[in-house]
One Martini backbone bead per residue (centre of mass of N, CA, C, O) as a GRO file, in nm:
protein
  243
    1UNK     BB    1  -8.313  -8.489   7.939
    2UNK     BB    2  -8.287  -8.572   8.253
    3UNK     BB    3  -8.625  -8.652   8.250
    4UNK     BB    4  -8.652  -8.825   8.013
    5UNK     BB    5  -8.475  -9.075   8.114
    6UNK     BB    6  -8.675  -9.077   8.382
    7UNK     BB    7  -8.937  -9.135   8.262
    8UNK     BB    8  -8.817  -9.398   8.113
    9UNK     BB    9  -8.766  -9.529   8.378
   10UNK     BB   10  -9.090  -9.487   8.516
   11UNK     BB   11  -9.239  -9.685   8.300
   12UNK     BB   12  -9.026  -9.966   8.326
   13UNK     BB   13  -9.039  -9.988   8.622
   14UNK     BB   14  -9.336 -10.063   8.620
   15UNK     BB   15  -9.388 -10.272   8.413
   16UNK     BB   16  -9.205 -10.471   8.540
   17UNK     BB   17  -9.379 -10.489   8.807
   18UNK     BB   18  -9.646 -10.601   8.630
   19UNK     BB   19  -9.482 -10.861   8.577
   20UNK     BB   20  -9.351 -10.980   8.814
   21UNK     BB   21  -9.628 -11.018   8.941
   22UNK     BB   22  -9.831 -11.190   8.772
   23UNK     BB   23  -9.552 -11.404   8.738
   24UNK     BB   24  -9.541 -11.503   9.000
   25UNK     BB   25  -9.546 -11.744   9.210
   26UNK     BB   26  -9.905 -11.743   9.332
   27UNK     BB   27 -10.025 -11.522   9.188
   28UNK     BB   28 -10.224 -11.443   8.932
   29UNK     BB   29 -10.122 -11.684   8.707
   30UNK     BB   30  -9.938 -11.861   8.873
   31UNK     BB   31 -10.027 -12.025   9.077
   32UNK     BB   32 -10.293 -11.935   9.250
   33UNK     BB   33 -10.316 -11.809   9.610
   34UNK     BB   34 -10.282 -11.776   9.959
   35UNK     BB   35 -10.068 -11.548  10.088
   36UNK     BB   36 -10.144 -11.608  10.389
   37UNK     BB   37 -10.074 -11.891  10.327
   38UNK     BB   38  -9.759 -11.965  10.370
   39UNK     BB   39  -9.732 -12.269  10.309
   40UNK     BB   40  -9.851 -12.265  10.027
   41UNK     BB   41  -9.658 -11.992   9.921
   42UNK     BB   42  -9.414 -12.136   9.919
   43UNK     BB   43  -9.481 -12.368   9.734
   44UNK     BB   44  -9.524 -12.222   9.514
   45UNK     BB   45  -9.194 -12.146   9.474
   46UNK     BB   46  -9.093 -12.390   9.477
   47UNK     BB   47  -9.237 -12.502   9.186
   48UNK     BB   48  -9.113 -12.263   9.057
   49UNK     BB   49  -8.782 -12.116   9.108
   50UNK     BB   50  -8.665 -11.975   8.845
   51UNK     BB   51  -8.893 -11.795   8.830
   52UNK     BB   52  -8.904 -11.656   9.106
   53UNK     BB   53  -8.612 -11.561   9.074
   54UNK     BB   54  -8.694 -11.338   8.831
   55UNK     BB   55  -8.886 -11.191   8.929
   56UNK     BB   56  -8.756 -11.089   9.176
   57UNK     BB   57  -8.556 -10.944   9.012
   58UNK     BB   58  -8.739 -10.766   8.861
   59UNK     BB   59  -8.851 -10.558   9.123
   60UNK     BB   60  -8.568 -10.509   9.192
   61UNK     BB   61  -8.510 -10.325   8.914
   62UNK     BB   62  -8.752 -10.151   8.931
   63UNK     BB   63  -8.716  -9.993   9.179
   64UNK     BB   64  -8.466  -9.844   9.092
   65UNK     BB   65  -8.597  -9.708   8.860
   66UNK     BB   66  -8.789  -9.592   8.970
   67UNK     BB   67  -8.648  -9.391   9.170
   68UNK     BB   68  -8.466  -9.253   8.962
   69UNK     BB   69  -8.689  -9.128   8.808
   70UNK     BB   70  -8.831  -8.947   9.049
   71UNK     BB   71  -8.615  -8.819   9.155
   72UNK     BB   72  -8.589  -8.619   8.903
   73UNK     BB   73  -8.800  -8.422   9.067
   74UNK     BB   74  -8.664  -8.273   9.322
   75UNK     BB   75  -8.558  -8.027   9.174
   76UNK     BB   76  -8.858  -7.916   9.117
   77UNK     BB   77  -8.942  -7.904   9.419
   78UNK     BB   78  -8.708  -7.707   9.546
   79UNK     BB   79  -8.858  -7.479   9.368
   80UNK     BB   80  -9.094  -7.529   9.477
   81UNK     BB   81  -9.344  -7.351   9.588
   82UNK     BB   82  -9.482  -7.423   9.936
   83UNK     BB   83  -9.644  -7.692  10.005
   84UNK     BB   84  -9.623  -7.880   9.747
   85UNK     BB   85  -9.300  -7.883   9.750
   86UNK     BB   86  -9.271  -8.009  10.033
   87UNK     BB   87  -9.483  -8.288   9.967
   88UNK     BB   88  -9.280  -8.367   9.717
   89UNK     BB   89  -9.040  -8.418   9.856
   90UNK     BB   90  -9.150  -8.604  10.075
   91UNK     BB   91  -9.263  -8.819   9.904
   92UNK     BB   92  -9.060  -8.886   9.763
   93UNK     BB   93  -8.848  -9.004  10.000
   94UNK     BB   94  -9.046  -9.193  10.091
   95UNK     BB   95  -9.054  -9.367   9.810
   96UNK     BB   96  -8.756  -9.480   9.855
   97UNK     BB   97  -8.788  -9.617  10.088
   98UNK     BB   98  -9.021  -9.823  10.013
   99UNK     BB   99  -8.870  -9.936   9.768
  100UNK     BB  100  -8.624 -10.031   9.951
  101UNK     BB  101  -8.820 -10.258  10.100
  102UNK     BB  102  -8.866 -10.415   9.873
  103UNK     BB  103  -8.523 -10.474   9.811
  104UNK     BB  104  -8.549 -10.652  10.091
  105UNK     BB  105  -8.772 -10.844  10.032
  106UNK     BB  106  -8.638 -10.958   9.738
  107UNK     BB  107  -8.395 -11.081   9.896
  108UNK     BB  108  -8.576 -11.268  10.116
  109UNK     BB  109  -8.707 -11.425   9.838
  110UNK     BB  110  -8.457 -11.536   9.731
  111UNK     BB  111  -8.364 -11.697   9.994
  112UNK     BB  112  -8.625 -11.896  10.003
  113UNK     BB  113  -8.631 -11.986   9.761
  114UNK     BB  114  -8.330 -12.153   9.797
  115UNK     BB  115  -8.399 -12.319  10.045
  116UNK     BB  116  -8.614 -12.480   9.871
  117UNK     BB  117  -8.399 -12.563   9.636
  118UNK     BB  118  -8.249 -12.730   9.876
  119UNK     BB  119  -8.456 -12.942   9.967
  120UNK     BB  120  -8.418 -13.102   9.652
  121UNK     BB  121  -8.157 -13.187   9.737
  122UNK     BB  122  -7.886 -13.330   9.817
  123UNK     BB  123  -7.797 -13.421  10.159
  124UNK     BB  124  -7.579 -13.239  10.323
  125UNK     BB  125  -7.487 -13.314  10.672
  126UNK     BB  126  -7.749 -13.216  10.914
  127UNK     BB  127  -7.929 -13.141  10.750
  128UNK     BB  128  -8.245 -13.125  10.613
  129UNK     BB  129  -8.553 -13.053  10.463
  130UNK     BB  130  -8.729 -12.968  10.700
  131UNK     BB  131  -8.551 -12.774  10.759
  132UNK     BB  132  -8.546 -12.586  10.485
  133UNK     BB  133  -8.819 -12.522  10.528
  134UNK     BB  134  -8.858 -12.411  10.785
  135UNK     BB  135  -8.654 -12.166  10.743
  136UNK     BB  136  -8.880 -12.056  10.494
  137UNK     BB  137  -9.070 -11.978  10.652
  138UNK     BB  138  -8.980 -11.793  10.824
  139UNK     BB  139  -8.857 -11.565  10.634
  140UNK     BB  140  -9.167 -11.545  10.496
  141UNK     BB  141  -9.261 -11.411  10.771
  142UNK     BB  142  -9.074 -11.162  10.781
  143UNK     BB  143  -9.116 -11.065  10.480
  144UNK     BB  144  -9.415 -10.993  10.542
  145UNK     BB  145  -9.332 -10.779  10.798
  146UNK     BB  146  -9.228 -10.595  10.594
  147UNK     BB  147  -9.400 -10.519  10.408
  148UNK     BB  148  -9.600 -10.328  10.629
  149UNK     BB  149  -9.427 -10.111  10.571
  150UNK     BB  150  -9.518 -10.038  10.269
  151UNK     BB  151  -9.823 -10.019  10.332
  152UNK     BB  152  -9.778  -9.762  10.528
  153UNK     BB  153  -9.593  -9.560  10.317
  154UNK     BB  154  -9.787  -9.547  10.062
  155UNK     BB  155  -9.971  -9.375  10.112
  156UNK     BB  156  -9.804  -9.128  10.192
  157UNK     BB  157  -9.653  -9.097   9.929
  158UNK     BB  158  -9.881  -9.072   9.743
  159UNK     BB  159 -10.030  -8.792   9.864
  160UNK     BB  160  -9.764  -8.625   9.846
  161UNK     BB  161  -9.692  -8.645   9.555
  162UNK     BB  162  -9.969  -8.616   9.422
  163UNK     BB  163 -10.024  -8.289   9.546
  164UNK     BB  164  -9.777  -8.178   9.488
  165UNK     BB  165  -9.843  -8.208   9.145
  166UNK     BB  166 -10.070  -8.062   9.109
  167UNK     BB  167  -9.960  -7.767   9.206
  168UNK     BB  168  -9.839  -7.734   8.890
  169UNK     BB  169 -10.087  -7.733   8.783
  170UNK     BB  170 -10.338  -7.523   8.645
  171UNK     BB  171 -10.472  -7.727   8.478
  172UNK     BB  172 -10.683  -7.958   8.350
  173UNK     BB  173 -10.568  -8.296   8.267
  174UNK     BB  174 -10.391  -8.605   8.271
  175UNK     BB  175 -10.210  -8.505   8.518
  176UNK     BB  176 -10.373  -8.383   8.711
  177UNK     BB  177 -10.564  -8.639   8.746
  178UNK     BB  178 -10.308  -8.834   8.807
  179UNK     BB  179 -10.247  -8.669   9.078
  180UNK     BB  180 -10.537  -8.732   9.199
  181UNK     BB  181 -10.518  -9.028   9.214
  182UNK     BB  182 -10.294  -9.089   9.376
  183UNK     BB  183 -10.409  -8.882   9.613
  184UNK     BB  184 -10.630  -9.152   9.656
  185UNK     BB  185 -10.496  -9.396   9.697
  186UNK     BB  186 -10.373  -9.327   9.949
  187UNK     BB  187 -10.631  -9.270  10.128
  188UNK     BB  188 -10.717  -9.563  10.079
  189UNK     BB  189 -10.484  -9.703  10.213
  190UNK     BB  190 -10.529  -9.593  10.511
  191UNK     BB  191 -10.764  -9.639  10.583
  192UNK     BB  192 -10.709  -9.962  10.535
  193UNK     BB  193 -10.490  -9.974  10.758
  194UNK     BB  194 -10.704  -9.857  10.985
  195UNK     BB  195 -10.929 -10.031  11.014
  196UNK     BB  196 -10.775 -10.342  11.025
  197UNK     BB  197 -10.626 -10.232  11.305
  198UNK     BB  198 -10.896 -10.225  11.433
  199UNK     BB  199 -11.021 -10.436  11.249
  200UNK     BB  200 -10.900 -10.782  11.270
  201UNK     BB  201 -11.152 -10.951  11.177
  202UNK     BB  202 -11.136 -10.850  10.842
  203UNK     BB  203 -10.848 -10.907  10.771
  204UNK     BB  204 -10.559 -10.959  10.566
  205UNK     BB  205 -10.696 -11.013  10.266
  206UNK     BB  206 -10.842 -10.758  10.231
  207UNK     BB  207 -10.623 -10.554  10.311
  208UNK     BB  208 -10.467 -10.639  10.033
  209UNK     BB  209 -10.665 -10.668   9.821
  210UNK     BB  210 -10.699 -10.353   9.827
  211UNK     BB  211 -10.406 -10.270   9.796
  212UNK     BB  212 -10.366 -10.354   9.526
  213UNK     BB  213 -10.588 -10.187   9.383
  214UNK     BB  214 -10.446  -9.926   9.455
  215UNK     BB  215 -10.161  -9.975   9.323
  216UNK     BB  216 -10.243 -10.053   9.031
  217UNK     BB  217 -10.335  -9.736   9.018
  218UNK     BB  218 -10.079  -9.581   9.096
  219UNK     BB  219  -9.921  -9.716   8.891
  220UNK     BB  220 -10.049  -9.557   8.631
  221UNK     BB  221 -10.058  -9.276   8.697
  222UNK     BB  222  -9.730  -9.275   8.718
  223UNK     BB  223  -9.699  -9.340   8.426
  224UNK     BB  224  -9.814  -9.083   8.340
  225UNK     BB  225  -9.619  -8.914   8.485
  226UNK     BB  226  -9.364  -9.023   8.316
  227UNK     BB  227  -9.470  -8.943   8.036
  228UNK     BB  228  -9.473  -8.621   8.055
  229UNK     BB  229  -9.137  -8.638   8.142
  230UNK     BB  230  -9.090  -8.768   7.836
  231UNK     BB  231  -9.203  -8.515   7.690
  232UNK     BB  232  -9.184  -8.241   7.831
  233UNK     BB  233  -9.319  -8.125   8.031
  234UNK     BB  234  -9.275  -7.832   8.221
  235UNK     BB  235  -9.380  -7.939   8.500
  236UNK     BB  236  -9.165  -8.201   8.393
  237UNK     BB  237  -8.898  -8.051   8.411
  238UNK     BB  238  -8.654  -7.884   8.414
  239UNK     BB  239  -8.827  -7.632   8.282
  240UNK     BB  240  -8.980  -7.582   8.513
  241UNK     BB  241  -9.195  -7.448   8.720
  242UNK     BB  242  -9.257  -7.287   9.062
  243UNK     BB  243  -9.572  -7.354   9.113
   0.00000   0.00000   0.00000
């Protein structure tokens, strides 16, 4: 039963961390910008403060929830023998790490958004707005120097969880597909992070761009490993064998 709760825990986490990104001002839906480019990505979010501030709420509370969600799976690691059981122990791990760098990330993109509302009102004190707008450029610069820490987390956790889940099932089936699949795009999210900082004529968009896809098939992966979950399929429930 509590595989089950975690199952449904990680595929609301996944829906809502969905629905927060393509929502987010700035990116896909609502004036989408080059993300890249701070100080218009900064403006994106000025510009709609309210929905900005919600949508990052959601991301904080997605993170939350997959974090739950996963770790439920981690005393099934604990008893699965060999390197799998190891891979996915410390998979697990990984992704708990990198969704908290995200849950720092939210709160320092709370703060810039803030920022941003306060230099529409009217100014008390010594700051003006062009303060305020500066101390916020610099924040989303930090934030954004975050954020390379999960970018850099991610191949590594999605291999290790992929492969991790893969070697529970005996049978190819649509979960242990989508534990190959996960364990794919973690290889292309490395690969991808290791050309770019070779090769940095090739820009921080492309390896964005790249990066948003392969997170995008992980996390669609991770959904269906989540419904598995809450299904009780035996190798992702509490009565799971030791693969």
């Amino acid at each position: 039963m509590a595989t089950k709760h975690a199952g449904l825990a990680l595929m609301a986490g996944i829906v809502l961390v969905f629905v927060s990104s393509l929502f987010l001002p700035g990116n896909a839906l609502i004036n989408p910008v080059d993300q890249t480019d701070f100080p218009v990505a900064l403006e994106a979010l000025g510009d709609s403060p309210i929905l900005a501030q919600w949508m990052t709420f959601a991301t904080l509370i997605s993170m939350l929830l997959m974090s739950f969600g996963l770790l439920a799976l981690y005393p099934l690691a604990n008893r699965q023998t060999g390197l799998g059981g190891r891979l996915l122990q410390f998979g697990i791990v990984t992704s708990v790490i990198e969704w908290s760098i995200l849950i720092i990330a939210a709160g320092m993109r709370h703060f810039v958004i803030h920022l941003m509302q306060r230099s529409e009102l009217p100014i008390e004190g010594s700051q003006s707005a062009a303060d305020f707008q500066a101390a916020a450029l610099l924040v989303h610069t930090d934030m954004t120097a975050v954020l390379l820490a999960f970018v850099v987390l991610f191949p590594l956790a999605a291999m290790m969880v992929g492969i991790g889940l893969s070697k529970r099932f005996v049978s190819m089936d649509a979960f242990k597909a989508s534990s190959y699949v996960l364990a794919a795009t973690g290889f292309v999210g490395l690969i991808n992070f290791l050309v770019v900082i070779n090769s940095p004529d090739l820009g921080l968009p492309l390896m964005l761009w790249i990066n948003s896809a392969v997170l995008y098939i992980g996390a669609i992966s991770l959904f269906i490993i989540g419904f598995g979950m809450y299904k009780g399929r035996s190798e992702l429930s509490d009565e799971g064998s030791s693969a």
